[in-house]
N, C-alpha and C positions, 0 to 999 in steps of 0.2 A: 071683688073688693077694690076701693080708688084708692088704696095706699094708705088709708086710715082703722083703728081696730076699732072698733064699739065692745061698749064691756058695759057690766050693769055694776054698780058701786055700791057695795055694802058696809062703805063707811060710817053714815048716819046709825046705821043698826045697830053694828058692833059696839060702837062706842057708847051708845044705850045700855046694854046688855052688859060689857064690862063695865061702867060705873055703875049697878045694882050690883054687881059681885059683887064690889067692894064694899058698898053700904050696908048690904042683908049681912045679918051675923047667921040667922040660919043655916043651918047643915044641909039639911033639905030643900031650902029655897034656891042656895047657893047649887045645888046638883042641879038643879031643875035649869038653875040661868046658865050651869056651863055647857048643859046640853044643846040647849036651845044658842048659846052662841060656837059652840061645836058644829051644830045644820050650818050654820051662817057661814063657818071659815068650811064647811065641805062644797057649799057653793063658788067658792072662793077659788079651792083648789082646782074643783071640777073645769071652773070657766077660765083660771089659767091653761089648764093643764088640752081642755077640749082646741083654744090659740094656739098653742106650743105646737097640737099636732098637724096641724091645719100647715101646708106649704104655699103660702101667700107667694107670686112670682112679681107682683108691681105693688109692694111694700114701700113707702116714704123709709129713708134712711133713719130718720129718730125713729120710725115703727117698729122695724126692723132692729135696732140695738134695744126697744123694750123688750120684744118678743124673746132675743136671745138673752136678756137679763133675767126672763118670767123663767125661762127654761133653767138656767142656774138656781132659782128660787127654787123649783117643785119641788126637790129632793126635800128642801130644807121645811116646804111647808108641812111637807107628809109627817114629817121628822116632831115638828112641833104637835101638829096632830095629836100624834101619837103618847106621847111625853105629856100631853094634857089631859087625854082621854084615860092613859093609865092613872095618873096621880088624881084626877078630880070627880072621875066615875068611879073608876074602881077601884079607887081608896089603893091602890101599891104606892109606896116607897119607891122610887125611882133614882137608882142611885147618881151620883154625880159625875160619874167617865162619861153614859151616854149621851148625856143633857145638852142641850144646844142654849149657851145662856145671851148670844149675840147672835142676828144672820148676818150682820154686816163684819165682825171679827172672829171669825169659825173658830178662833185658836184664844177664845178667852176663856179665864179659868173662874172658878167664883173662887172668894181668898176671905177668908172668917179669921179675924186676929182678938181673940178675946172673948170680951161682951162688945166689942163696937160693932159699929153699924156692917155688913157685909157690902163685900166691894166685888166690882170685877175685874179682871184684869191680866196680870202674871206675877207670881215671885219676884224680884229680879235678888241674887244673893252676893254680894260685891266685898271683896276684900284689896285695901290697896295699902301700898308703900309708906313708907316716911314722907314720901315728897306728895304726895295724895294719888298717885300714880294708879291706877289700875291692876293690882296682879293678878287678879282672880276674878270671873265673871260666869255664875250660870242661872241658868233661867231653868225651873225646874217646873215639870207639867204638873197638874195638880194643884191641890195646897198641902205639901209636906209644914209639918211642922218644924218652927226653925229650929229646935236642938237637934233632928236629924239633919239638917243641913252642918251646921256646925262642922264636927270630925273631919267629915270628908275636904271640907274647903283648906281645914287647917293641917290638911295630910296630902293635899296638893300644892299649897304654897310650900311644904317641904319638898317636896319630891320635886318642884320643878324652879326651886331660888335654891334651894339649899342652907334655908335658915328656916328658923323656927321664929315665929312671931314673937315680942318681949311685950305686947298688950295687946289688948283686948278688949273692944267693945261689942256687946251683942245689942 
């Protein structure tokens, strides 16, 4: 190899196959197009994954940090794989700890507030002073609902001011 990788792109395809997902309302059609865009990301993974093993010794230095960014991805693609193959083939319920809902922010949560639109992101649960001050700050994994956030934030601003809040907004 001269320092450059050759790969086959199966961009044009995917992105075919994913916009008929979203167009077919069929049940059966839709199986049909996730499987067929399932072959598509196993090529996908296989042709990372066949790079990754491969020890290139006169690698170009941008070759070289792709290679090592492909190798951080595989986990992740496997991961998605997987996650799609259960929920769109075989119809499981895929609960929401495992779910990988970003590869670029591993530590995002999905956060449902209501009937609005679903968001990604984190909690973040802030309680602060008279002066707008900060006293209280946590970021909670998940999407906990806020009345169980609540107690606890206002049984830590006791415990570590030694006052007791006189308002409240939630």
């Amino acid at each position: 190899m001269d320092g450059a990788l050759s790969f086959i792109d199966y961009t044009k395809s995917a992105k075919s196959t994913y916009f008929k997902i979203n167009v077919i309302k069929s049940k059966d059609k839709q199986v049909a197009l996730f499987n067929k865009q399932l072959i598509t990301f196993t090529k996908a993974i296989n042709q990372v994954s066949n790079i990754v093993k491969k020890k290139f010794d006169n690698l170009s230095l941008k070759a070289y940090i792709l290679v090592t960014e492909l190798e951080e991805l595989l986990p992740l693609m496997e991961k998605v794989y997987s996650m799609t193959y259960r929920k769109q083939i075989l119809g499981e319920s895929v609960p929401n700890d495992p779910k990988l809902f970003s590869i670029y922010e591993l530590h995002a949560d999905i956060i449902v507030k209501g009937g609005r639109e679903v968001q990604f992101g984190h909690k973040v649960n802030l309680a602060t002073g008279k002066s707008n001050l900060i006293i209280d700050c946590v970021i909670p994994t998940g999407n906990p609902s806020d009345i169980t956030l609540f107690k606890p934030t206002i049984d830590r601003v006791i415990d570590n001011y030694g006052i007791t809040p006189r308002r409240l907004i939630c």
